[in-house]
C-alpha positions in Angstrom: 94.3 51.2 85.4 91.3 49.7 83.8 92.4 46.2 85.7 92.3 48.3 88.8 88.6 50.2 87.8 87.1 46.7 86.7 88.0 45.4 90.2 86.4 48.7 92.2 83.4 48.8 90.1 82.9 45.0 90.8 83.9 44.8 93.9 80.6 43.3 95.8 80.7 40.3 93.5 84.6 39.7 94.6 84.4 40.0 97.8 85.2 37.2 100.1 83.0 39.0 103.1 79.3 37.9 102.8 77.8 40.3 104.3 78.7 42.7 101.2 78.6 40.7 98.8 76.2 41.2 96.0 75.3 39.5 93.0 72.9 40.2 89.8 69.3 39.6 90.3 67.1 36.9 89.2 65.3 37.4 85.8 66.6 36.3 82.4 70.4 36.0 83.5 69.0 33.4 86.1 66.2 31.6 84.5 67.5 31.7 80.7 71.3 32.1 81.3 72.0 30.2 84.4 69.6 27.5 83.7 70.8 26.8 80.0 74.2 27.1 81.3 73.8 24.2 84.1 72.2 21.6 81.1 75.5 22.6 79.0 77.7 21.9 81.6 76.0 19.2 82.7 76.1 17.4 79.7 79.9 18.6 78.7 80.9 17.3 82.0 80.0 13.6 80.1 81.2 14.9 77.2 78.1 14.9 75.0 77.2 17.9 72.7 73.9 18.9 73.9 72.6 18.9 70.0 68.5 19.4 72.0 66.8 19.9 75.0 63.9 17.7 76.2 63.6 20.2 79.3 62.1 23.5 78.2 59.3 24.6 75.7 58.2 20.7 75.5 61.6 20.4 73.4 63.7 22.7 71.7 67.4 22.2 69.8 69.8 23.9 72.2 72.1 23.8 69.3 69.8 26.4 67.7 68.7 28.6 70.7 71.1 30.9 70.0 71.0 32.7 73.5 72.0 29.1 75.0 75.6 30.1 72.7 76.9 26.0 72.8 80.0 26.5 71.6 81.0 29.7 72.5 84.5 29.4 73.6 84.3 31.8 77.0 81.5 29.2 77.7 83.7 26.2 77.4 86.2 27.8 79.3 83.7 29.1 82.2 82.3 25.3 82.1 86.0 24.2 82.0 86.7 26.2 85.4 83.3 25.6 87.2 84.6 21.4 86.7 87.5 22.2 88.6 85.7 24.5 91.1 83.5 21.2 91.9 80.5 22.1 89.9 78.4 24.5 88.3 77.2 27.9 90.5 75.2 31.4 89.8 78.6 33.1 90.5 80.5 31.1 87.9 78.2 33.0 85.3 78.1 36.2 86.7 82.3 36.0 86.8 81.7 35.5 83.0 79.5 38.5 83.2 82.5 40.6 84.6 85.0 39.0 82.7 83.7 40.7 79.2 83.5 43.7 80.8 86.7 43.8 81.8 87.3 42.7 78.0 85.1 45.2 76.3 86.9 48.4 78.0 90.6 46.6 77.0 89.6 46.2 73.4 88.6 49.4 72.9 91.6 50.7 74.3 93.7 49.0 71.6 91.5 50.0 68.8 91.2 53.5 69.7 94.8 53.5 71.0 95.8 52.3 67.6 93.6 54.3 65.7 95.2 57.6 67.1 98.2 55.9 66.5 101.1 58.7 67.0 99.1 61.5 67.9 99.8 63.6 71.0 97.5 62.6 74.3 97.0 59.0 71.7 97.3 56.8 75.3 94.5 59.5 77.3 92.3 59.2 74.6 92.4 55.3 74.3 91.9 55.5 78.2 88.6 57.6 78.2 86.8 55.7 75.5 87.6 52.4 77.2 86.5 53.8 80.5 82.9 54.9 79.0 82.5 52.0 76.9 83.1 49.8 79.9 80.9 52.1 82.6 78.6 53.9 80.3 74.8 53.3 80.2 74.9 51.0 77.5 77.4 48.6 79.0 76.4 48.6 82.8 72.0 48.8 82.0 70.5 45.6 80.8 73.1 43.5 79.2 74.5 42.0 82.2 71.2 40.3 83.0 70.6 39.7 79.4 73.9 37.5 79.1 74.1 37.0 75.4 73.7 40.8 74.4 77.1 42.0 76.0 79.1 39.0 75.2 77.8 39.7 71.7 78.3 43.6 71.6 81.9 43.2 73.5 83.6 42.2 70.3 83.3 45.2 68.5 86.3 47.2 68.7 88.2 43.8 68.1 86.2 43.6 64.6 87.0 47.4 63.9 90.9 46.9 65.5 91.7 44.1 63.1 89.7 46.1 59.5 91.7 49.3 60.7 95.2 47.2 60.7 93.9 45.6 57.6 93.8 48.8 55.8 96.2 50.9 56.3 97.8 50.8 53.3 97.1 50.1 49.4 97.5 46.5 50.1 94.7 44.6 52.5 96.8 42.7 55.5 94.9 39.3 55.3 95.9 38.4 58.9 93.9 41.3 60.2 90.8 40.8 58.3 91.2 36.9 59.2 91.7 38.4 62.6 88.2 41.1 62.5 86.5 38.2 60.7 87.3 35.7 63.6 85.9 38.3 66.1 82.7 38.9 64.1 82.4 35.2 64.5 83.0 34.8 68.2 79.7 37.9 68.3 77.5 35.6 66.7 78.7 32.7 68.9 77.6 34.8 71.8 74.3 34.1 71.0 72.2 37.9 70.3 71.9 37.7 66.5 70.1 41.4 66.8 73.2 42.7 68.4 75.8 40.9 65.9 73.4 42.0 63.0 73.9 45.6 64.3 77.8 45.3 64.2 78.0 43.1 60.9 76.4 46.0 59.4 79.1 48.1 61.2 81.6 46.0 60.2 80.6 46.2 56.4 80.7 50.2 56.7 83.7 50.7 58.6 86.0 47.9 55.9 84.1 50.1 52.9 85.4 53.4 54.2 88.8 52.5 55.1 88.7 50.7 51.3 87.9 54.0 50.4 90.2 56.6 52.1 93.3 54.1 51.5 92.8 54.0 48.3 92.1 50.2 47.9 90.4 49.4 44.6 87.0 48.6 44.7 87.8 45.3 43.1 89.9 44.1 45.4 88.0 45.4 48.6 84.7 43.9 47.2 86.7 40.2 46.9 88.0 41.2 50.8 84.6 41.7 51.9 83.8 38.7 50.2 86.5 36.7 52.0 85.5 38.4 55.4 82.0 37.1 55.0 83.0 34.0 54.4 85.3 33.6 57.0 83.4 35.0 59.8 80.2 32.3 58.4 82.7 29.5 58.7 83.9 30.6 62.7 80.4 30.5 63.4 78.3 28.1 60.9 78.2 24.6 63.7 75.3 27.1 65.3 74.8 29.4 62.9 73.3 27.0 60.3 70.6 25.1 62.4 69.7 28.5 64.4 68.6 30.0 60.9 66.8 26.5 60.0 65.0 27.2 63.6 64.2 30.6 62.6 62.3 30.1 60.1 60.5 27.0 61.9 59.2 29.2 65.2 56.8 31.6 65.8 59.1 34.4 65.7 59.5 34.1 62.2 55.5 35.3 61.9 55.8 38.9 63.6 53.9 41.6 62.4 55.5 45.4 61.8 54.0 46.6 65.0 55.2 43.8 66.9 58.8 44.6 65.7 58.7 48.2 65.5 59.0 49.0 68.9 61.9 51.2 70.0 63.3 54.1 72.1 60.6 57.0 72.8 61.8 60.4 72.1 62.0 61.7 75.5 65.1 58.9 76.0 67.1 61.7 74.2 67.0 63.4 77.3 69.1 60.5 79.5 72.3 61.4 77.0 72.7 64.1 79.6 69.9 63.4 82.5 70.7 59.4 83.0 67.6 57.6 85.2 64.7 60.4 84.1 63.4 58.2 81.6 63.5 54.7 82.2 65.2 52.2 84.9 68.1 51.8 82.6 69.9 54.3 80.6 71.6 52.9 77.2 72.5 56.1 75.7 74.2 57.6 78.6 78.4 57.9 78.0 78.8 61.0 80.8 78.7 64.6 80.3 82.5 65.2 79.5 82.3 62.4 76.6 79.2 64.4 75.4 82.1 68.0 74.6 84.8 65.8 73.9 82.4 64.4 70.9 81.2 67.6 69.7 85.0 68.3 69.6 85.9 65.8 67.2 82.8 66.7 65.0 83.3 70.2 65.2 87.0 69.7 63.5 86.4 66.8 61.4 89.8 65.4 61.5 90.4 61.6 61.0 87.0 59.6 60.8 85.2 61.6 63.1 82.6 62.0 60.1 82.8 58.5 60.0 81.6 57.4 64.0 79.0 60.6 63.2 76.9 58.9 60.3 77.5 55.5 62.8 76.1 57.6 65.6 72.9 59.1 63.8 71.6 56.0 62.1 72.3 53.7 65.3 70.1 56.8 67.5 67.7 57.0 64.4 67.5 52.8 64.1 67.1 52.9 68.0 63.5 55.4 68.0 62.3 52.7 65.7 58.8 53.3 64.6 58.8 56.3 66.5 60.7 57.4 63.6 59.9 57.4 59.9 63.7 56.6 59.5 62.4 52.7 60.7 59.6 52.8 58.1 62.2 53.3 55.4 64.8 50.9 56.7 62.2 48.0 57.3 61.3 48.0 53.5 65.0 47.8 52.3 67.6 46.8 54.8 68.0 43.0 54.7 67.2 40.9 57.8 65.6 43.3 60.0 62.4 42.0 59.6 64.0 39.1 62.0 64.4 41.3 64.7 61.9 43.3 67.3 63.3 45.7 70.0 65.1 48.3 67.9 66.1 50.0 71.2 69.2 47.2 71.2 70.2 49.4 68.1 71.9 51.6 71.5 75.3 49.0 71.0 75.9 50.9 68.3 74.9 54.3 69.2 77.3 53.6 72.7 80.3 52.5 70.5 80.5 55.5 68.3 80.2 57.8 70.8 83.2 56.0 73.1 85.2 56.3 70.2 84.0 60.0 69.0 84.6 60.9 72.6 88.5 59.7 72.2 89.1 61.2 68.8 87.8 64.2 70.9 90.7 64.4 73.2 93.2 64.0 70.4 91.7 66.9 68.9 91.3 69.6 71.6 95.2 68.7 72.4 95.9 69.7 69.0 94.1 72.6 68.6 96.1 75.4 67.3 93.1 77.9 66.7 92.5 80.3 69.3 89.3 81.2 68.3 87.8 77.4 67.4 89.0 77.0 71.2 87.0 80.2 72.5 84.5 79.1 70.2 84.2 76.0 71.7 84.9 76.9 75.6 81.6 79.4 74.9 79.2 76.6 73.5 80.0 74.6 76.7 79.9 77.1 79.4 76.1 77.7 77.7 75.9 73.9 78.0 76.6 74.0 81.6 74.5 77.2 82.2 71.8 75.7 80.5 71.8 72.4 83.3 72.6 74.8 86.1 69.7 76.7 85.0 67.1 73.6 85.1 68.9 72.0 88.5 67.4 75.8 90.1 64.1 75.0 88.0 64.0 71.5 89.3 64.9 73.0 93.1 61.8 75.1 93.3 59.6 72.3 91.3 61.2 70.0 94.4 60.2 72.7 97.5 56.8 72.7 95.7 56.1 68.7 95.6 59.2 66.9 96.6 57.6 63.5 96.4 57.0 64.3 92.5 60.5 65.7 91.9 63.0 64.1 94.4 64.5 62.0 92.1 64.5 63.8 88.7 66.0 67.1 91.4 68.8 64.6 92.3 70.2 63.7 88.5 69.7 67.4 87.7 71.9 68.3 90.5 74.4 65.8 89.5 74.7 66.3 86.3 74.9 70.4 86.7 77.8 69.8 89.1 79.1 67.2 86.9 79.1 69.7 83.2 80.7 72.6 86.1 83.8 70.6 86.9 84.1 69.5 83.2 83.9 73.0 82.6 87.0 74.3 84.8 89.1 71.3 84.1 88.7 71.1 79.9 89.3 74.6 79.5 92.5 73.9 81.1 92.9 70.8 79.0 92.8 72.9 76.1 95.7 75.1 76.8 97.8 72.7 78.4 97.1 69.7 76.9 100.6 67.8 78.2 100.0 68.1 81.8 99.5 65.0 83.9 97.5 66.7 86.5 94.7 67.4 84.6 94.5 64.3 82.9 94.6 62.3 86.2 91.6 64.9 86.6 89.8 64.2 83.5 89.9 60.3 84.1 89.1 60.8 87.5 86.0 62.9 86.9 84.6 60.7 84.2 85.0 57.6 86.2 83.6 59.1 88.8 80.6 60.1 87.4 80.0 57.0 85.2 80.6 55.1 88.6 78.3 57.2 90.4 75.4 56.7 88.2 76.1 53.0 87.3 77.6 51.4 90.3 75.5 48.8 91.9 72.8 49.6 89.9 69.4 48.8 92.0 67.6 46.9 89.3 70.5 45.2 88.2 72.1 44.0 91.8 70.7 42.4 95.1 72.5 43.0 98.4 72.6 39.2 98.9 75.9 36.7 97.7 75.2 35.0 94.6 74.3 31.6 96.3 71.5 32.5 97.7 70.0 33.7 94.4 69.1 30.6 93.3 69.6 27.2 94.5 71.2 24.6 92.5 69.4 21.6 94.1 66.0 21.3 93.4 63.2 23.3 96.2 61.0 20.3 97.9 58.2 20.6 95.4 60.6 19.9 92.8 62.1 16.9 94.6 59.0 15.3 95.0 58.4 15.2 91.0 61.9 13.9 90.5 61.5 11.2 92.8 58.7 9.5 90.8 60.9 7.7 88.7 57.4 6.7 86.4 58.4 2.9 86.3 61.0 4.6 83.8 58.5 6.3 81.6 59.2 10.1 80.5 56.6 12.8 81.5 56.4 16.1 81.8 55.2 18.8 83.9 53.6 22.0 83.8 56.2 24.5 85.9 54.2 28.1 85.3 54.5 28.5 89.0 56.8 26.8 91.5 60.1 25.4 88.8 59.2 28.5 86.9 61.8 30.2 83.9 64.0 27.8 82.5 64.8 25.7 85.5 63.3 22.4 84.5 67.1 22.5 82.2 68.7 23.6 85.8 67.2 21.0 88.0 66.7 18.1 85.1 62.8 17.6 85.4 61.1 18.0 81.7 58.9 21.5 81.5 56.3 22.2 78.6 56.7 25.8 79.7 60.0 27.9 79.5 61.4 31.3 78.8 63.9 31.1 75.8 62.3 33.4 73.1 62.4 31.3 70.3 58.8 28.4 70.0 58.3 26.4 67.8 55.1 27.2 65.5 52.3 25.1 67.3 54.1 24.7 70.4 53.4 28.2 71.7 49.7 28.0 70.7 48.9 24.9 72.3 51.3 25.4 75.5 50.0 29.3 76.1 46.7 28.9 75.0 46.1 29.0 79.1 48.6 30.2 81.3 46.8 28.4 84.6 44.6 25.6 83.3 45.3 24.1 80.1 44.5 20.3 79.9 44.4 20.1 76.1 48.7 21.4 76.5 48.6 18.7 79.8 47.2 15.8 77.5 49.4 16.5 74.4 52.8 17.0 76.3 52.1 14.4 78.5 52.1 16.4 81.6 51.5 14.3 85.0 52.4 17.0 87.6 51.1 20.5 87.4 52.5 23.4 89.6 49.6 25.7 90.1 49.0 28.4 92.2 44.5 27.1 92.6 43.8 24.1 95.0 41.7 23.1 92.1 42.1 22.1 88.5 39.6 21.6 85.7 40.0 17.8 85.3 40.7 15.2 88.7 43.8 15.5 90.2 45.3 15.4 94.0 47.6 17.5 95.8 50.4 15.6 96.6 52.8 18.6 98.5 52.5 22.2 99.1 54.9 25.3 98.7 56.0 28.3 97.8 57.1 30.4 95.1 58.0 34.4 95.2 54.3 34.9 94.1 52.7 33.0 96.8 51.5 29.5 97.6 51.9 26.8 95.1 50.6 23.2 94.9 51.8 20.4 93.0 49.1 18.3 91.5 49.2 14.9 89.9 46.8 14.2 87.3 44.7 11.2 87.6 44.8 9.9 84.0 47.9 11.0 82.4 48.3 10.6 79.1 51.7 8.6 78.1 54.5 10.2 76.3 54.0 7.4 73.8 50.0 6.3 73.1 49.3 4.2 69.9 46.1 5.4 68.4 44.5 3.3 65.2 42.1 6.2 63.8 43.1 9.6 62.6 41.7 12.9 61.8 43.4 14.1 58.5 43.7 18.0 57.7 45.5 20.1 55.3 47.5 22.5 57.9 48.5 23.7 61.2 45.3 25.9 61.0 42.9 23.0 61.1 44.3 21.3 63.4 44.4 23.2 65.8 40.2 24.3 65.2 39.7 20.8 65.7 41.5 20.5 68.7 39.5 23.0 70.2 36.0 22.0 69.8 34.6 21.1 72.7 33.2 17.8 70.8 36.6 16.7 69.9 38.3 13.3 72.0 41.8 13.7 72.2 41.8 9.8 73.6 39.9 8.5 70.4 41.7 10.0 67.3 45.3 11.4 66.5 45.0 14.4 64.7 47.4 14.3 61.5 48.8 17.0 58.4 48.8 14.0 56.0 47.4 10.8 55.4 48.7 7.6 57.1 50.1 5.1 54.3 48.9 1.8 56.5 45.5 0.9 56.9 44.4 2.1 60.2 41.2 -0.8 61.6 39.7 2.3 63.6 39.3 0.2 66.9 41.7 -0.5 69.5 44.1 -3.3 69.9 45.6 -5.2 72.1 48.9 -3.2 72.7 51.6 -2.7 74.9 53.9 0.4 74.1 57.4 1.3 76.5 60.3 3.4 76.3 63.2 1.3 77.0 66.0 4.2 76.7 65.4 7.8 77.0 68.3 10.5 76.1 68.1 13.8 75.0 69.2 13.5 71.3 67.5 9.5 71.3 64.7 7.3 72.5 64.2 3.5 72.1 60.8 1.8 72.2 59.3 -1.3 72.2 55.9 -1.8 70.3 53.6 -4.7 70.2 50.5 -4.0 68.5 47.6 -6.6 66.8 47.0 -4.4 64.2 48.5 -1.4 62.1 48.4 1.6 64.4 49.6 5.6 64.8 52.4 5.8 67.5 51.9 9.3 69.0 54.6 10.7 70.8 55.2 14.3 72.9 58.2 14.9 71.0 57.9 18.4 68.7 57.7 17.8 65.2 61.0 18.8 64.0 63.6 19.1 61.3 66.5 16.7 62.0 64.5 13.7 64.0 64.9 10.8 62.3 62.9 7.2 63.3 63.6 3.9 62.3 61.0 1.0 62.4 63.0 -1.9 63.1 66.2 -0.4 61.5 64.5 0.4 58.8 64.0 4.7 57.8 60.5 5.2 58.9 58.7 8.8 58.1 58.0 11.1 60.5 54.3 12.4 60.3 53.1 16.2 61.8 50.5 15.6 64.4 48.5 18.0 66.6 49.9 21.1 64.6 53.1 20.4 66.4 54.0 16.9 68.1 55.5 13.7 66.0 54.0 10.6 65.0 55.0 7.0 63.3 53.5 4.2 61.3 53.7 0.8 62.9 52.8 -1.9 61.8 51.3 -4.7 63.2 53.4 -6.9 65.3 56.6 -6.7 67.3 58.4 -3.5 66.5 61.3 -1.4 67.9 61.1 2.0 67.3 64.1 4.4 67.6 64.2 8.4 67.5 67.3 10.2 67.1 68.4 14.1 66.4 71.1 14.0 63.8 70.6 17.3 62.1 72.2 17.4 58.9 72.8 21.4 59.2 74.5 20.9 62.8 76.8 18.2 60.8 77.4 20.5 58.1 77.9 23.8 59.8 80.4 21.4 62.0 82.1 20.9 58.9 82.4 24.2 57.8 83.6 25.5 61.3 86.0 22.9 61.9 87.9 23.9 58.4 87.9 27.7 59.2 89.0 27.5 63.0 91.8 24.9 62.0 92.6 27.1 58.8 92.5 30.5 60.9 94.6 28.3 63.3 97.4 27.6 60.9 97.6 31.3 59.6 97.9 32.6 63.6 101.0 30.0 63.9 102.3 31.4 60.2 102.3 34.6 60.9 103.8 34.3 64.2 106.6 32.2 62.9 107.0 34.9 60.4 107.1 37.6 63.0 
């Protein structure tokens, strides 16, 4: 049944007729997701590791973007697929898309199937939470576009299935905490480190409680949590290692409480019931009918339904963020949440509880004995659906008044009256005949249907056009024509704010100083952003020779070489007259203490950016302070390393437009060679005079250890899945 719903709900993006197709629309899934995704599978395709990428933010380390999620295994197997579908495509992402939400609903089924383990109505109940986790708000709003956050937040009831089997005795089953420690790896694989954070911290709470009412020893669950940790840091240290050593190196790192406190406004409280009233997207919606079915499993406190409440609050409370006091508290003394901005995402957890709540529900009002708890109950909700009937009327006469001002919000009141009616007629039936098959074809029916009917084809999520006409995946004209000068084998960059635009300078293969991936490098941001239209100190620096712009004219010479458009207009692509080189040696330097200083002296206007390189420390060789004769040329240019030839008559600063970053490593004719922090953000070498080949690789010593560590955990987690079945 939830095979068969996944197909209906998905149906325009399976469809072999084109003319109803549809297919997610552009925005982060296609210029983060999609992008990123083509470099990966380009470079998998050779079978390279793509360790960094020269063609976003003037440079990044892939390995440590954790939204690009390397060696995630759905990935790999997506990539895998897409080879033997003759390349990569929009759709092949958007099947992954589709694929873990087909997963999320199926894993919730066995956790809350096994959590109700024996009781009556144990297989309805499993059914309705996996049907609301999978078609809720949460699920169906924003994550499909913003990839990483639902292949993250999928793995949940995995994490919780394997720490319930774990503890259902005195005795901890190791093969189920390796088995919730594996899938709290595979979360932070995924690539949202807010949204694993959220569920770690679930994680941690839920293993402590069933310690707890099982009667472990606190000795021996603190050494299991231990052991969990550990594990699920090993499945995931190869990206989990250098992401935290980017982390700390990017302007991320450097938000301020305001900039992080941002989170659901109060009036969201209202879409638990009126879904679309407050915003485009709807996170907290699970359907009306999951809304009694919760208060049921509260109201008799049987099982861990006090459990999934506490869960519930906090993740609701988290999600207001500093439209809360509860945020103020939390800020000062949870640990790593002053990493994270957009509190709101805190809704993962807030959906999760209430599928589950909502299925603990159903095994409750089948069980309940007491009349008058069922009255009780039966009166609360007919006031419940009095109280919507009453404001769909309210809403009707607001609508005859001004219908252009209350069409819409007269629409979801309607819906939702009709909805909480229905419920109505068909639970209080459920409640006295609890085994009957009709009614819970009914109950599944309705709440399908009303989760379908709000979620389905979601405007702001789908266009009414197939998936390959989204976004090409050969480069537009303008694009062409910069890939066609092949710079007498020189790097360069361009400037892509308007006509390559997002990420696609990884999707088409042409080097960008502009992207959208969230995490920058400190310096990098400053410098690139410091103009979003005309910036020839980021143009010089990043040595940019083609400039996409949306003006005829620039503020230094250039020429229009071709004309086109983007979805904001007109573009023309410029080529700058004097471009700098992406290596320059210089032989006088500007010496200041930080980041800070450089960057003031980059931008007074006095300042020549052709006559001095502007250092963080001093130079150990002699610099003459004149020019030389020189001749500098990149012989071999690959993403993770660069060979150049140097001839120089005197000791000299080689300048390249390569961030300064942990993990490059230069050697002077095979000799180590320092690496110097120039311009607040780019790289620089000694050479001296004479003859000299220079070569720059990216060998990060916390990818190679991290590899290490996850290569030992998988292989060990590996053996105990082949023991245990051989035991079995």
């Amino acid at each position: 049944m939830l095979v068969v719903l996944w197909l209906l709900f998905f149906w325009r993006l399976f469809t072999p007729i084109a003319s109803d197709q549809a297919s997610l629309t552009t925005g982060d899934f296609s210029g983060q997701f999609v992008a990123f995704g083509a470099y990966q599978y380009e470079r998998l395709a050779r079978g390279e590791i793509p360790l960094w990428n020269p063609y976003n933010n003037g440079g990044l380390p892939l390995i440590a973007d954790t939204q690009a999620a390397v060696f995630y295994p759905p990935r790999w197997f997506t990539i895998g697929l897409s080879a033997l579908a003759g390349g990569w495509s929009y759709n092949a992402l958007q099947l992954e898309m589709t694929f873990h939400a087909l997963l999320y609903s199926i894993l919730m089924y066995a956790f809350v199937r096994r959590l109700t383990r024996g009781a009556e109505q144990s297989r309805l109940a499993a059914l309705i939470a996996a049907i609301i986790i999978g078609y809720g708000g949460y699920t169906t709003g924003y994550p499909p576009l913003q990839l990483a956050v639902l292949e993250a937040a999928c793995w949940l009831p995995l994490v919780a299935l394997g720490i319930l089997e774990a503890t259902r005795g005195r005795k901890i089953e190791w093969r189920f905490l390796a088995l919730a420690a594996f899938a709290l790896g595979l979360s932070w694989l995924a690539g949202h480190p807010q949204t694993s954070w959220f569920i770690t911290y679930v994680a941690a709470a839920y293993f402590l409680y069933r310690c707890t009412v099982s009667g472990i020893g606190w000795l021996r669950a603190a050494a299991a949590l231990a052991l969990l940790t550990f594990t699920t840091v090993g499945v995931t240290a190869v990206t989990l290692f250098p992401g935290i050593e980017y982390l700390l190196s990017t302007s991320r790192e450097g938000l301020d409480f305001a900039a992080k406190g941002n989170g659901f406004p109060f009036r969201d409280i209202a879409q638990f019931t009126f879904p679309g009233s407050v915003s485009q997207w709807s996170p907290l919606y699970v359907g009306i009918p999951a809304l009694f079915f919760t208060a049921v499993a509260l109201s008799r406190r049987q099982g861990e339904s006090r459990f999934w409440l506490i869960v519930l609050v906090v993740g609701l409370l988290h999600s207001l963020g500093a439209n809360s006091a509860f945020y103020y508290l939390s800020y000062n003394i949870v640990p790593g949440l002053r990493f994270f901005r957009g509190q709101e995402r805190a809704a993962v957890v807030v959906a999760n509880s209430l599928a589950v709540s909502a299925g603990l529900g159903v095994v409750a009002a089948a069980t309940w004995q007491n009349q008058q708890n069922r009255l009780r109950a039966l009166r609360s909700w007919r006031w419940f659906t009095l109280a919507l009937i009453a404001i769909a009327i309210l809403t009707l006469f607001a609508w005859v008044y001004d219908a252009n001002v209350w069409d819409e919000f007269f629409s979801i009141a309607s819906r939702s009256a009709v909805v909480a009616a229905v419920a109505y007629l068909i639970i209080s039936r459920y409640l006295s005949h609890p085994k009957q098959g009709a009614l819970h074809a009914a109950l599944i029916t309705l709440i399908a249907f009303e989760l379908f009917s709000v979620n389905i084809d979601h405007p702001v999520n789908y266009d009414p056009i197939p998936a390959s006409e989204q976004l090409s995946m050969t480069p537009p004209p303008l694009v062409q024509h910069a890939l066609d000068d092949d710079n007498a084998g020189q790097p360069f960059r361009v400037d892509g704010f308007r006509g390559l635009l997002d990420n696609n300078g990884s999707l088409y293969g042409l080097m960008d100083m502009r992207g959208i991936s969230p995490l920058w490098l400190k310096g990098t941001e400053i410098i690139v952003y410091a103009d979003h239209v005309d910036n020839p100190l980021a143009w010089e620096l990043f040595a940019v020779k083609y400039v996409f712009s949306g003006s005829e004219n620039l503020s230094i010479p250039s020429s229009v070489v071709a004309k086109g458009e983007d979805h904001f207009g007109v573009v023309y692509l410029h080529r700058l007259e004097n471009p700098r080189a992406f290596a320059q040696l210089y032989y006088d330097a500007d010496v200041v203490d930080n980041d800070s200083w450089a960057l003031e002296l980059m931008g007074d206007i006095r300042w020549d950016e052709r006559a001095k390189i502007v250092l963080n420390q001093r130079p150990k060789l002699e610099l003459p302070g004149l020019a030389a004769v020189e001749s500098v040329a990149v012989e071999t240019f690959a993403p993770e390393s660069i060979t150049l030839k140097v001839s120089t008559e005197h000791n000299a600063i080689l300048s390249l437009s390569l961030p300064h970053y942990i993990g490059w490593e230069a050697l002077v004719d095979d000799r180590p060679a320092g690496i110097i922090r120039a311009y607040a953000s780019l790289s620089a070498v000694e050479i001296p005079a004479g003859e000299r080949t220079v070569t720059l690789r990216y060998a990060p010593l916390s990818y190679a250890l991290g590899g290490i560590f996850s290569l030992l955990t998988w292989l060990a987690l590996a053996l105990l899945a082949v023991l245990s079945l051989w035991r079995r």
